[in-house]
ZADO-1210 file (C-alpha; in nm, 4 decimals, padded with zeros to 6 digits):
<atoms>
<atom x="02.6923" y="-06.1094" z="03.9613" code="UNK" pos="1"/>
<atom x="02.3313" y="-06.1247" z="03.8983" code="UNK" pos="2"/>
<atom x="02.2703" y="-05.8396" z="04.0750" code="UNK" pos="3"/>
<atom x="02.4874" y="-05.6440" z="03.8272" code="UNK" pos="4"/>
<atom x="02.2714" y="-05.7722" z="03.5748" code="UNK" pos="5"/>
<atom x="01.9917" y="-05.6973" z="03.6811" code="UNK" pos="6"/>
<atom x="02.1278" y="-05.3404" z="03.7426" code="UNK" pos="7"/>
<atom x="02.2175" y="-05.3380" z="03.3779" code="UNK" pos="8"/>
<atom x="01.8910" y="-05.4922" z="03.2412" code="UNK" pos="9"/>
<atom x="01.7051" y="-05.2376" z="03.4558" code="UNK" pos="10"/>
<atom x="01.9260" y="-04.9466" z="03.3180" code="UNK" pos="11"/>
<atom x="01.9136" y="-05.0894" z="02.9292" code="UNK" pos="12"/>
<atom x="01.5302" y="-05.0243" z="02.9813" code="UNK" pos="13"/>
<atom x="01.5561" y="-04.6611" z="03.0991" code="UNK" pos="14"/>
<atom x="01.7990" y="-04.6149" z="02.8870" code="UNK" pos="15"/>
<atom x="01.5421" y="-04.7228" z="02.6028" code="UNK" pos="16"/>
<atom x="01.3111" y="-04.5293" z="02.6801" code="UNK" pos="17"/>
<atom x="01.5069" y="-04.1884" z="02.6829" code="UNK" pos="18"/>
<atom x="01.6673" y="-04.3026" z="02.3649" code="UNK" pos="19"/>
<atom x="01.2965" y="-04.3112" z="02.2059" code="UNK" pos="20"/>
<atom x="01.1840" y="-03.9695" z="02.3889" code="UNK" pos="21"/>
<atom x="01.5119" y="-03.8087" z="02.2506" code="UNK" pos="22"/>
<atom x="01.4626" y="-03.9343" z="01.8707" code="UNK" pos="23"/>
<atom x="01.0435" y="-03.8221" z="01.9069" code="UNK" pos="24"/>
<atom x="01.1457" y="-03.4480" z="02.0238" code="UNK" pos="25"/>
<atom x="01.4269" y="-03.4829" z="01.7253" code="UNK" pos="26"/>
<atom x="01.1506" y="-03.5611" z="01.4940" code="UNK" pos="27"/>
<atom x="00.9929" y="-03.2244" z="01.5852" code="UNK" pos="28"/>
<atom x="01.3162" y="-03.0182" z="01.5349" code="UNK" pos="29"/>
<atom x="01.3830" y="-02.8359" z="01.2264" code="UNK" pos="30"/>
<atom x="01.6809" y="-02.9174" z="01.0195" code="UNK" pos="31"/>
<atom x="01.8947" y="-02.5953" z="00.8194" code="UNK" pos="32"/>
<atom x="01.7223" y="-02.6709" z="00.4814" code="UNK" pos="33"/>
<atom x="01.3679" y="-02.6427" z="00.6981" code="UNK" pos="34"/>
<atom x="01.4558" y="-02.3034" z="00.8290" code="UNK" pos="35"/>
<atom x="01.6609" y="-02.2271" z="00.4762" code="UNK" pos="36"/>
<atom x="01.3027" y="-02.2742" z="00.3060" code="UNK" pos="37"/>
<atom x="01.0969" y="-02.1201" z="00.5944" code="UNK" pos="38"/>
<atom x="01.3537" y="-01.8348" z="00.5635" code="UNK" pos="39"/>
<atom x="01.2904" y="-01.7746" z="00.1572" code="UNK" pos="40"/>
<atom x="00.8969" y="-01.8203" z="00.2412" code="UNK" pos="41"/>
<atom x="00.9301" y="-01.5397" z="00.4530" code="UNK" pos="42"/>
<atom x="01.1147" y="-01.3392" z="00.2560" code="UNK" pos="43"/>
<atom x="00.9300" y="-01.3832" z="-00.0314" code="UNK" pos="44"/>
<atom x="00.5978" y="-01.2939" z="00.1766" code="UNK" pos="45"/>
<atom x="00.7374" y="-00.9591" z="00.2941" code="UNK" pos="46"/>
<atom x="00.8589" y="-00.8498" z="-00.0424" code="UNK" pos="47"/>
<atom x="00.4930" y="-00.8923" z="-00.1579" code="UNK" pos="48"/>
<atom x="00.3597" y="-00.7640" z="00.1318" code="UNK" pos="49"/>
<atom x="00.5498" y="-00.4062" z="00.0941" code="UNK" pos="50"/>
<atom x="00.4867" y="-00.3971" z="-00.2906" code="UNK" pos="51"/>
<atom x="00.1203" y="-00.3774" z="-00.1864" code="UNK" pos="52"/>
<atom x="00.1408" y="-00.1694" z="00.0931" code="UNK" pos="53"/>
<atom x="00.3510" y="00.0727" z="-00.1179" code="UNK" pos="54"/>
<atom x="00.1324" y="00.0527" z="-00.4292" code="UNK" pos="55"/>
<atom x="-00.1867" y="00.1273" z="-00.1939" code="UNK" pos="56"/>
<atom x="-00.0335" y="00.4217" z="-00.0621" code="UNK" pos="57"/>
<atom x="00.0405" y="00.5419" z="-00.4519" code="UNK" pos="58"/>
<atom x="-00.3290" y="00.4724" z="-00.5147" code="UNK" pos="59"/>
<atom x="-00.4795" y="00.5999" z="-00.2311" code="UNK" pos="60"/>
<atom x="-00.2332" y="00.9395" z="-00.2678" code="UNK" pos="61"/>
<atom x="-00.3668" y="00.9712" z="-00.6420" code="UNK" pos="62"/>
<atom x="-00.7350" y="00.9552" z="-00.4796" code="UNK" pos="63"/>
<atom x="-00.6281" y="01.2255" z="-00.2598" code="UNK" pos="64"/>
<atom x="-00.5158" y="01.4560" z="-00.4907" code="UNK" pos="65"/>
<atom x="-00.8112" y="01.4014" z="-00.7544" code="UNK" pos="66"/>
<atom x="-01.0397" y="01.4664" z="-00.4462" code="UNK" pos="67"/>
<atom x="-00.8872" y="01.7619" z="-00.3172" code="UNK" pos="68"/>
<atom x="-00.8447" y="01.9264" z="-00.6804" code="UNK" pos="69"/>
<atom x="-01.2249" y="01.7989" z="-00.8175" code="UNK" pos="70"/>
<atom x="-01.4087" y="01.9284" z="-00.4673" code="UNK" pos="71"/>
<atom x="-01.3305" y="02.2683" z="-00.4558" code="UNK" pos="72"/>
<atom x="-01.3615" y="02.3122" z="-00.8296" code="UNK" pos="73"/>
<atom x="-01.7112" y="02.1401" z="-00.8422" code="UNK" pos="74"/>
<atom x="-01.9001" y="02.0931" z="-00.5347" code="UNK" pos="75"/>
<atom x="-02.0350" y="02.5037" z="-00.5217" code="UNK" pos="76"/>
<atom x="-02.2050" y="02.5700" z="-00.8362" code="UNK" pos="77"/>
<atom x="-02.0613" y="02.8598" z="-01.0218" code="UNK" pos="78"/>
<atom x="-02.2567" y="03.1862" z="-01.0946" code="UNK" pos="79"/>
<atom x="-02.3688" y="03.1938" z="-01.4045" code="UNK" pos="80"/>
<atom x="-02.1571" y="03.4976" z="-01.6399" code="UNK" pos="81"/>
<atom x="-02.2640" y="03.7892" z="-01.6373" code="UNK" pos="82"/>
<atom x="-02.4775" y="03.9177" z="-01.9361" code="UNK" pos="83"/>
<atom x="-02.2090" y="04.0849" z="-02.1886" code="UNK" pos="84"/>
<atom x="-02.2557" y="04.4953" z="-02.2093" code="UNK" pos="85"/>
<atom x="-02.4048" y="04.5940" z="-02.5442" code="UNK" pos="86"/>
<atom x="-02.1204" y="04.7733" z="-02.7498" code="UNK" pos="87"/>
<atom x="-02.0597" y="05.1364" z="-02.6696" code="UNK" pos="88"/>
<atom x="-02.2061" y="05.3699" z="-03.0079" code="UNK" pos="89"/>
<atom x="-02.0141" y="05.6518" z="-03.1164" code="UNK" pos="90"/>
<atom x="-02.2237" y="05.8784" z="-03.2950" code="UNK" pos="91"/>
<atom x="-02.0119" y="06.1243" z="-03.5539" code="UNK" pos="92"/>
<atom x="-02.1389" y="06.4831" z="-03.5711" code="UNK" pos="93"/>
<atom x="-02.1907" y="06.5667" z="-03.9350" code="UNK" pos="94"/>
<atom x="-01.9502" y="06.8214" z="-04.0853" code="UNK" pos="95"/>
<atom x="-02.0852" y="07.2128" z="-04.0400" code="UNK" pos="96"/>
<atom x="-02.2083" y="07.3504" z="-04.3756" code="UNK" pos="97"/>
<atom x="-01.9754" y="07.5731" z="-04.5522" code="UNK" pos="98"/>
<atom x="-02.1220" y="07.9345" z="-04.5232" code="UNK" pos="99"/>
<atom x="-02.2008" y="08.0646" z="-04.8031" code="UNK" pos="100"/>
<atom x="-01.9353" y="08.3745" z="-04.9433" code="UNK" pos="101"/>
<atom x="-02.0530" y="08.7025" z="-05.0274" code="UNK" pos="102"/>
</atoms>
């Protein structure tokens, strides 16, 4: 008989000590409302995370386009216009003189 006590003592103790090693690794496990809450945190980081991608790509489209349209028009200086043509003269001949009737 006291050898089966002993047995049991001895196993009570291991027993102990996995009982403490399993509630330490279940102190390190997540519960649902932990990954419910990691789950919104995500969620809510993505949803900023594309409105700034997308409004960066509106912006840096807009750039592009005033760029593209200001360049061309402005970066080679335009001749100057040319001098305007002094208006074309039209000279009337004067009426011939009425001969004179005999």
């Amino acid at each position: 008989m006291e050898t089966r006590i002993a047995k049991l003592e001895e196993l009570m103790t291991d027993t102990r000590e996995r009982l403490v090693r399993i509630e330490e690794r279940l102190e390190q496990c997540a519960t649902k409302t932990d990954l419910e809450a990691l789950r919104a945190e995500m969620h809510k980081g993505f949803s900023e995370m594309i409105k700034w991608i997308v409004g960066t790509a509106i912006v840096m489209s807009g750039t592009g386009i005033v760029v593209m349209t200001f360049v061309p028009n402005n970066a080679v200086p335009k001749a100057p216009p040319p001098a305007p043509l002094p208006p074309v003269v039209i000279y009337t001949q004067p009426a011939p003189a009425a001969l004179p009737k005999m």
